[in-house]
LOLUM-631196 format. One record per residue: residue number from 1; x, y, z of N, C-alpha, C in turn; residue in three letters. Coordinates in nm, 4 decimals. Layout:
<resi: NUM | nu: X | nv: Y | nw: Z | cau: X | cav: Y | caw: Z | cu: X | cv: Y | cw: Z | resn: ALA>
...
//
This chain:
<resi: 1 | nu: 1.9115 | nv: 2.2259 | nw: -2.6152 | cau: 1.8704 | cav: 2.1118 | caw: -2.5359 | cu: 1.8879 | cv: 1.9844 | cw: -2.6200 | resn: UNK>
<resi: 2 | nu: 1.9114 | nv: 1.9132 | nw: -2.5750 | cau: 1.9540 | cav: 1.7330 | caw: -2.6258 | cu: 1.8501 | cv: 1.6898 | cw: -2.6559 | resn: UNK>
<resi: 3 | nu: 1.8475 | nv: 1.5933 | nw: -2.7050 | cau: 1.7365 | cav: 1.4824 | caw: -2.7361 | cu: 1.7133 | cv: 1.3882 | cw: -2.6012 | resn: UNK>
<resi: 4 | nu: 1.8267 | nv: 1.3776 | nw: -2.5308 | cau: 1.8518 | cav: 1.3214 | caw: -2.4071 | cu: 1.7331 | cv: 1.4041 | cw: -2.2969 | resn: UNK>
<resi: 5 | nu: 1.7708 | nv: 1.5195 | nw: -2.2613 | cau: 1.7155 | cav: 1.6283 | caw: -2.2303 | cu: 1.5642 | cv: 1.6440 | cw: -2.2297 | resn: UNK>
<resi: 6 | nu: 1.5370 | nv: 1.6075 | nw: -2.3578 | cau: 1.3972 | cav: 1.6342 | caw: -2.3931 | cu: 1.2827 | cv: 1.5050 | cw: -2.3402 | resn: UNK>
<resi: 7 | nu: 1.3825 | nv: 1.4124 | nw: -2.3661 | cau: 1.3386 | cav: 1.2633 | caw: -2.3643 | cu: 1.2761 | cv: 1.2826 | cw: -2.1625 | resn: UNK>
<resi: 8 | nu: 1.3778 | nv: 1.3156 | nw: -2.1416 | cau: 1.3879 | cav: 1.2578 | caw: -2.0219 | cu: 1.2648 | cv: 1.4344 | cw: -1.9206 | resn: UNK>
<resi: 9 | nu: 1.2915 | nv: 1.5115 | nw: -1.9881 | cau: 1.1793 | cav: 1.6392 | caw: -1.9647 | cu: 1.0614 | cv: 1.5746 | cw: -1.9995 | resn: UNK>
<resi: 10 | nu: 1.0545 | nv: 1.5417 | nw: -2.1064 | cau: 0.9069 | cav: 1.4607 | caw: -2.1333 | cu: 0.8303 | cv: 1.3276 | cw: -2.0262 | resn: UNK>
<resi: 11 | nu: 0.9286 | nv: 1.2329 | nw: -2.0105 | cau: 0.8664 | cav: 1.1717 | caw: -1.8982 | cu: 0.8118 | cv: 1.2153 | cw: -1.7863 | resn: UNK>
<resi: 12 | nu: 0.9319 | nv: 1.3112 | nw: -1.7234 | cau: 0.9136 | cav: 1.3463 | caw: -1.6191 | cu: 0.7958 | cv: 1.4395 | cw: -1.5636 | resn: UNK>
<resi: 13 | nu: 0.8226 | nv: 1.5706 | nw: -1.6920 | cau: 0.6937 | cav: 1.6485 | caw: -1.6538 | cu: 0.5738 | cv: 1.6089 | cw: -1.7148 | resn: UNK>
<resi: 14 | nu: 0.5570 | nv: 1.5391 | nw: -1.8515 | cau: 0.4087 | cav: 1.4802 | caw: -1.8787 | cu: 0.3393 | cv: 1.3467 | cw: -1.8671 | resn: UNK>
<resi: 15 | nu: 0.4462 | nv: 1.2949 | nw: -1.9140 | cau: 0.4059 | cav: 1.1324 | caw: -1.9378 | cu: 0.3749 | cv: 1.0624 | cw: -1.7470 | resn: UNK>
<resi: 16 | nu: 0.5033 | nv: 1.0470 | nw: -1.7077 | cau: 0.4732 | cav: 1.0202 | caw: -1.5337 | cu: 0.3621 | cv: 1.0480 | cw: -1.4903 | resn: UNK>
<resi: 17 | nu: 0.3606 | nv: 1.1860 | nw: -1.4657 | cau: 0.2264 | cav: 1.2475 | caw: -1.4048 | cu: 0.1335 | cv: 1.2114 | cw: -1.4842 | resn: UNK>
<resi: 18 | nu: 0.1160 | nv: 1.2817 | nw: -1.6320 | cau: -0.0449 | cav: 1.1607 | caw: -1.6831 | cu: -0.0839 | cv: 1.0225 | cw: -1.6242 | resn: UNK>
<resi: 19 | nu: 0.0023 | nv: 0.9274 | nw: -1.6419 | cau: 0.0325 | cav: 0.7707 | caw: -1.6091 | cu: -0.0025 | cv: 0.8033 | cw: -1.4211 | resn: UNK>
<resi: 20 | nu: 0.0459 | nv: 0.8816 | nw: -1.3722 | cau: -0.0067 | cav: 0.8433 | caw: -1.2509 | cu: -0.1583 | cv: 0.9032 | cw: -1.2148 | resn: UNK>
<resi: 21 | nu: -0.1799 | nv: 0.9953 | nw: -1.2959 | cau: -0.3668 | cav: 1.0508 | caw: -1.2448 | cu: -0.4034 | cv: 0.9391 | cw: -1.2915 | resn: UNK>
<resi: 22 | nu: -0.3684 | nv: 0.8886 | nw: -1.4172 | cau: -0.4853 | cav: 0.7606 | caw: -1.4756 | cu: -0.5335 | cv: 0.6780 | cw: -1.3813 | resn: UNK>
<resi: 23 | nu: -0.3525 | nv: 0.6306 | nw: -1.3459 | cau: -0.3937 | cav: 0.5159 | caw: -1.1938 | cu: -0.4486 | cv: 0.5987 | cw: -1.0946 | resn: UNK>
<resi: 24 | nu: -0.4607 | nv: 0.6794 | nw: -1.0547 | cau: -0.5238 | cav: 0.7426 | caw: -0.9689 | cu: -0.6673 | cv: 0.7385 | cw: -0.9851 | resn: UNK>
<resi: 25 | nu: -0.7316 | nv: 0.7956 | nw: -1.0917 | cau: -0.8571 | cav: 0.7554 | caw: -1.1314 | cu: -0.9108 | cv: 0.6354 | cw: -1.1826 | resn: UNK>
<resi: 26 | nu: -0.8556 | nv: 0.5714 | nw: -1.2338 | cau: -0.8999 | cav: 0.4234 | caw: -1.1683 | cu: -0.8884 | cv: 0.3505 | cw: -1.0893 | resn: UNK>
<resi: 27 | nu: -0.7987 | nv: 0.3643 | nw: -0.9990 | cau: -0.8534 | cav: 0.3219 | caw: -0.8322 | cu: -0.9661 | cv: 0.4078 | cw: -0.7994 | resn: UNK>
<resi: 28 | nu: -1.0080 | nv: 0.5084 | nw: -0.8199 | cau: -1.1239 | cav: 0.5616 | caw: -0.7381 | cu: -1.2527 | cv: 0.5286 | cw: -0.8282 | resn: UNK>
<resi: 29 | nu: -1.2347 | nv: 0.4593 | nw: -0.9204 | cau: -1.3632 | cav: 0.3701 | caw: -0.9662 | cu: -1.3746 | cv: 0.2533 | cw: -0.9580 | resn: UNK>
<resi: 30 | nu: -1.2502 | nv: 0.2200 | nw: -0.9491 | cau: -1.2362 | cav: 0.0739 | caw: -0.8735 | cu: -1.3214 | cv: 0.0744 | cw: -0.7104 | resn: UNK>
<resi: 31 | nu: -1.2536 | nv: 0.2367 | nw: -0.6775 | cau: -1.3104 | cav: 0.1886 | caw: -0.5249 | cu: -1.4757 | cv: 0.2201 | cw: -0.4799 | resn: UNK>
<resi: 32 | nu: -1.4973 | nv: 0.3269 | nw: -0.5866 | cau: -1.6669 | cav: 0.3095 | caw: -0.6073 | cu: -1.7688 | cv: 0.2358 | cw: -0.6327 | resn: UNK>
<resi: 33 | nu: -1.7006 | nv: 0.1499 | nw: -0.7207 | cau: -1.7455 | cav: 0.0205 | caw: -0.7793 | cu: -1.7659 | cv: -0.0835 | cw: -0.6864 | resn: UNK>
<resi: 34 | nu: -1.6554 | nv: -0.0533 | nw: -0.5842 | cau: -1.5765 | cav: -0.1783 | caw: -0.4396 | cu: -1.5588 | cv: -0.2933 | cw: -0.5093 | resn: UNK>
<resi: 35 | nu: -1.5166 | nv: -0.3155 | nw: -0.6761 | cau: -1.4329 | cav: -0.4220 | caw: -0.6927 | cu: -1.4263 | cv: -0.3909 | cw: -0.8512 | resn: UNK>
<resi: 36 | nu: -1.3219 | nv: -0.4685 | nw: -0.8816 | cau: -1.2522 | cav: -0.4338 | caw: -0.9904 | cu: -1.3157 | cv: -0.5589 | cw: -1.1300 | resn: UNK>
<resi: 37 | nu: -1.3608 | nv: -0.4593 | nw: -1.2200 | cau: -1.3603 | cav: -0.5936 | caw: -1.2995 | cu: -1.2490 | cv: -0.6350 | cw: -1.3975 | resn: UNK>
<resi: 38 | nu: -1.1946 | nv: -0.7509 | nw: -1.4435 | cau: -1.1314 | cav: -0.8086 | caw: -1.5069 | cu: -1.0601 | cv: -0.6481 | cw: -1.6121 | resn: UNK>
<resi: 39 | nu: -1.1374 | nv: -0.5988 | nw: -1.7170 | cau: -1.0782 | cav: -0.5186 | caw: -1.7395 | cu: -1.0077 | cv: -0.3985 | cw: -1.6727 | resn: UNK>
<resi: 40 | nu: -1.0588 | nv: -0.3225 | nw: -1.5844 | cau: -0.9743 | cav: -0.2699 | caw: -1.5089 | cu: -0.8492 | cv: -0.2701 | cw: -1.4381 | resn: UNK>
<resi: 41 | nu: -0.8542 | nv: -0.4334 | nw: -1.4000 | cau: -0.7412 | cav: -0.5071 | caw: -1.3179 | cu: -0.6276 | cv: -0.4895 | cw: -1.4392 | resn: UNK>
<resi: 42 | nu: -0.6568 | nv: -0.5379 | nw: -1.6187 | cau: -0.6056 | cav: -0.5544 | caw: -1.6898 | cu: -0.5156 | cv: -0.4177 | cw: -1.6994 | resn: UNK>
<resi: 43 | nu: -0.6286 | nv: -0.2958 | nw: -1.7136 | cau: -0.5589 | cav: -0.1839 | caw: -1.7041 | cu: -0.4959 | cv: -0.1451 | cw: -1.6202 | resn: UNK>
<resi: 44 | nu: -0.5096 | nv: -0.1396 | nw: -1.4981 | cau: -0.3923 | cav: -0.0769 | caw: -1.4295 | cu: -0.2646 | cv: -0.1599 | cw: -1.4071 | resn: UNK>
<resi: 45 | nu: -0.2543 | nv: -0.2778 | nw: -1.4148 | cau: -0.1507 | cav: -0.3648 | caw: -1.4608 | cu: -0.0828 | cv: -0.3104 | cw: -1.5583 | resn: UNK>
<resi: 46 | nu: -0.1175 | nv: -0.2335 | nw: -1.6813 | cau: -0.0565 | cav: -0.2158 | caw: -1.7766 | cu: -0.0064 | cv: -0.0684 | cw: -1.7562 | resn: UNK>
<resi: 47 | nu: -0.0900 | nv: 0.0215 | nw: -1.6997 | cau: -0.0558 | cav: 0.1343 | caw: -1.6813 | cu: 0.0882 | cv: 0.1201 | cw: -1.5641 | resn: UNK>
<resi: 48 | nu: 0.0598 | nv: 0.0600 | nw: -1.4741 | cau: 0.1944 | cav: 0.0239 | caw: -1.4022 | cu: 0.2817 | cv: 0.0244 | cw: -1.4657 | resn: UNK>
<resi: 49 | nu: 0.2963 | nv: -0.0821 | nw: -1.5693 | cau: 0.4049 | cav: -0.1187 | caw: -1.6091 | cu: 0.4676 | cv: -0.0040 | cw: -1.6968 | resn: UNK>
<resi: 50 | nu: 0.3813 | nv: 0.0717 | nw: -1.7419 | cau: 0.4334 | cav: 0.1809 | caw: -1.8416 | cu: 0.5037 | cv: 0.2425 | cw: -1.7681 | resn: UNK>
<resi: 51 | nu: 0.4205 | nv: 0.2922 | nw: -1.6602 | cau: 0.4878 | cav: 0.3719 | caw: -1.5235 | cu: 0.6390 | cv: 0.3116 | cw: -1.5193 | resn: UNK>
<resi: 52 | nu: 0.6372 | nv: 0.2335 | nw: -1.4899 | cau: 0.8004 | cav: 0.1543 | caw: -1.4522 | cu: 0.8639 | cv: 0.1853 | cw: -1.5555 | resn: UNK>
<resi: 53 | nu: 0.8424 | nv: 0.1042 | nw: -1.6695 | cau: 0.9197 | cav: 0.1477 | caw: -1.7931 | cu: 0.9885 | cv: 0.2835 | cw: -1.8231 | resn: UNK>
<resi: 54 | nu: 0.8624 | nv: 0.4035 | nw: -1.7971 | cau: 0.9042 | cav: 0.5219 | caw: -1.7861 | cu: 1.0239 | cv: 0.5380 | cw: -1.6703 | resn: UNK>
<resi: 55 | nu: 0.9885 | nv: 0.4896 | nw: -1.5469 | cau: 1.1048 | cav: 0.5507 | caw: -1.4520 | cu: 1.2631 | cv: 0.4844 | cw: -1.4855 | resn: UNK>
<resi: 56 | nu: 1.2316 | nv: 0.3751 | nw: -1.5312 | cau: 1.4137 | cav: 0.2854 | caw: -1.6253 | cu: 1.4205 | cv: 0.3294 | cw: -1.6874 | resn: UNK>
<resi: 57 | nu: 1.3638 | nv: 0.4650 | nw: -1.8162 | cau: 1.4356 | cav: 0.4975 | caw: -1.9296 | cu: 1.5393 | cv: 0.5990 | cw: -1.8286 | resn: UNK>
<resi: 58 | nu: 1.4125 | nv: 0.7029 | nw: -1.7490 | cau: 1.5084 | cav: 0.8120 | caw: -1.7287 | cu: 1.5798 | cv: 0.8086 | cw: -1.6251 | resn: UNK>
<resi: 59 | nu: 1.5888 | nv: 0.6874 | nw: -1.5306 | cau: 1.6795 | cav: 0.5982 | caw: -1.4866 | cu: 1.8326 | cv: 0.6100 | cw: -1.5632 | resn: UNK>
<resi: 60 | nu: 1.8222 | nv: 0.5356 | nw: -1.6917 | cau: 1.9211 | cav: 0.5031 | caw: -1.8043 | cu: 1.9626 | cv: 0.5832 | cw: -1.8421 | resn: UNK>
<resi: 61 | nu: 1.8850 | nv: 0.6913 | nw: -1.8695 | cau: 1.8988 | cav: 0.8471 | caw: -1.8972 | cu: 2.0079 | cv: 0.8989 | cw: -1.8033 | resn: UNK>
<resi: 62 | nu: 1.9707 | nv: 0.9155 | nw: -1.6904 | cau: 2.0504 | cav: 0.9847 | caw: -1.6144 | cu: 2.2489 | cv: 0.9180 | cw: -1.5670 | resn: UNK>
<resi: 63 | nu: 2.1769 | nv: 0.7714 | nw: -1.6115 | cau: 2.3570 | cav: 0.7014 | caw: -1.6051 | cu: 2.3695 | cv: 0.7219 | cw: -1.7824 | resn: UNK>
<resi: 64 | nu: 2.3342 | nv: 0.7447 | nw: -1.8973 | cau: 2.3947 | cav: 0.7813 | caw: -1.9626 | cu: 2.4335 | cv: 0.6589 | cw: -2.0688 | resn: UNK>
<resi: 65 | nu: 2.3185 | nv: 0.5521 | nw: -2.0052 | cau: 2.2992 | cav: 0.3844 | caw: -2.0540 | cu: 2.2508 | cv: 0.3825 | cw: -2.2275 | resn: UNK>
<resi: 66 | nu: 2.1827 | nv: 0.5122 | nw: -2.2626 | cau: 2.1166 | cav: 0.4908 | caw: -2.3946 | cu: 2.2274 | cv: 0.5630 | cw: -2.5267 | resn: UNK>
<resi: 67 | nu: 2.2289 | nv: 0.4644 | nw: -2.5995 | cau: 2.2347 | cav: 0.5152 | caw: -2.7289 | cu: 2.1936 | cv: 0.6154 | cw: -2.7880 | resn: UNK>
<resi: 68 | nu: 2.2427 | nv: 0.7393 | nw: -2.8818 | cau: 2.1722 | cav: 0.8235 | caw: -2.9192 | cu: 2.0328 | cv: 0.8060 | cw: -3.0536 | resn: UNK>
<resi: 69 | nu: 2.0641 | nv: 0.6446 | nw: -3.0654 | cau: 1.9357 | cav: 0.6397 | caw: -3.1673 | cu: 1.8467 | cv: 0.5661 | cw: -3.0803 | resn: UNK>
<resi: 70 | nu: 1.8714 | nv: 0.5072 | nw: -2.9615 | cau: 1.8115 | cav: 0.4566 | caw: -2.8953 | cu: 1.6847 | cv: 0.5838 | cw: -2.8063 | resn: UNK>
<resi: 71 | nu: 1.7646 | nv: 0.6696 | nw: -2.7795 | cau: 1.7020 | cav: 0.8385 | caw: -2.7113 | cu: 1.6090 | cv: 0.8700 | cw: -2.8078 | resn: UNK>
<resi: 72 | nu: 1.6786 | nv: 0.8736 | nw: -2.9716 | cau: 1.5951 | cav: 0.9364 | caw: -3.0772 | cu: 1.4395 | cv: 0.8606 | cw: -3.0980 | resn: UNK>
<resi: 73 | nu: 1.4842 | nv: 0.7323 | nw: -3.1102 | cau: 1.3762 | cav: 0.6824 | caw: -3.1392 | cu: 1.2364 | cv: 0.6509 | cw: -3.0002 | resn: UNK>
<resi: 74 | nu: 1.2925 | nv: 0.6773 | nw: -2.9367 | cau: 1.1724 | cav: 0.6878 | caw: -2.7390 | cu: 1.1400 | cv: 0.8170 | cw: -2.7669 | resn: UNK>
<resi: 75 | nu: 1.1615 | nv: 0.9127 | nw: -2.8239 | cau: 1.1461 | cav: 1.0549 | caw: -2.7946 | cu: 1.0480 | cv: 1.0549 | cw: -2.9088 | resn: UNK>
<resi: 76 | nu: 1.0592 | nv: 1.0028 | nw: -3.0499 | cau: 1.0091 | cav: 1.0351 | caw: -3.1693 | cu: 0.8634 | cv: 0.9603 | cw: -3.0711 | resn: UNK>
<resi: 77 | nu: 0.8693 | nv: 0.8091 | nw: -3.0288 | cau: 0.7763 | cav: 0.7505 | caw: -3.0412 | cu: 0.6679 | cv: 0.7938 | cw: -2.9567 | resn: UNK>
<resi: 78 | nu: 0.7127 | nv: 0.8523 | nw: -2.8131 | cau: 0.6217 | cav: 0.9217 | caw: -2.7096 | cu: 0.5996 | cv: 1.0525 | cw: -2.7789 | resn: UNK>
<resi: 79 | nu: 0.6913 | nv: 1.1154 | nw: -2.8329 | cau: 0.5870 | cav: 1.2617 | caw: -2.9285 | cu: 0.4398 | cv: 1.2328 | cw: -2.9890 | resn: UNK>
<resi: 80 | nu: 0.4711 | nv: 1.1286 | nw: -3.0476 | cau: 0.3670 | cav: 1.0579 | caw: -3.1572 | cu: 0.2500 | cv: 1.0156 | cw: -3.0446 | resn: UNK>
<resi: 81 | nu: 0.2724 | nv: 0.9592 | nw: -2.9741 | cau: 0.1990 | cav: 0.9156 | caw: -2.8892 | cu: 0.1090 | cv: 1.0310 | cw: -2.7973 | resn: UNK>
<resi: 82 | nu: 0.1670 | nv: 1.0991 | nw: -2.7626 | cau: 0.1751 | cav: 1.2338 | caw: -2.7117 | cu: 0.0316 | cv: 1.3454 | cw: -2.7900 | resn: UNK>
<resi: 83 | nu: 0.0829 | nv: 1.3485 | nw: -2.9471 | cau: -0.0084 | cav: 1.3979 | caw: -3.0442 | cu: -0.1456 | cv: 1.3107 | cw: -3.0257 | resn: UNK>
<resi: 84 | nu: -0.0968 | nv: 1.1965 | nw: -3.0390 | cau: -0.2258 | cav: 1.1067 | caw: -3.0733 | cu: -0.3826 | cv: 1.1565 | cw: -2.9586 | resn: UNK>
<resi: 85 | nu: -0.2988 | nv: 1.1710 | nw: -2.8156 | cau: -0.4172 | cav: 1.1858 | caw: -2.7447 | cu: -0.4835 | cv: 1.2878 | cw: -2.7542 | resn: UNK>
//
């Protein structure tokens, strides 16, 4: 399997889906709450955007847009990231 491969296995089956329960569970404390405070708003703004980010790599991925140190180094950095939690 590629680094390409892996990169793009990793979004798809962990990272995405994590990134989307998160937002998922914070809308449903958002909606318990019935309003959002400033930090929350902050967060799911950001979690979005990761979201997106994630769907343009393997977007790029799939046209074949990335560099192979460009692959290496998204793959090293979400592993790491990955461990951390």
């Amino acid at each position: 399997m590629t680094n390409a491969e892996k990169l793009q296995n990793l979004l798809e089956l962990e990272i995405i889906p994590d990134l989307e329960v998160a937002i998922d569970e914070l809308f449903e404390e958002i909606d318990k709450a019935k309003n959002a405070t400033k930090e929350q708003k902050e967060d799911l703004e950001e979690l979005r955007e990761m979201r997106t980010e994630c769907f343009a790599i393997v977007e790029e991925l799939k046209r074949d847009e990335l560099e192979a140190e460009e692959i290496d180094e998204l793959l090293t950095e979400l592993v790491e990231m990955k461990t951390e939690e």
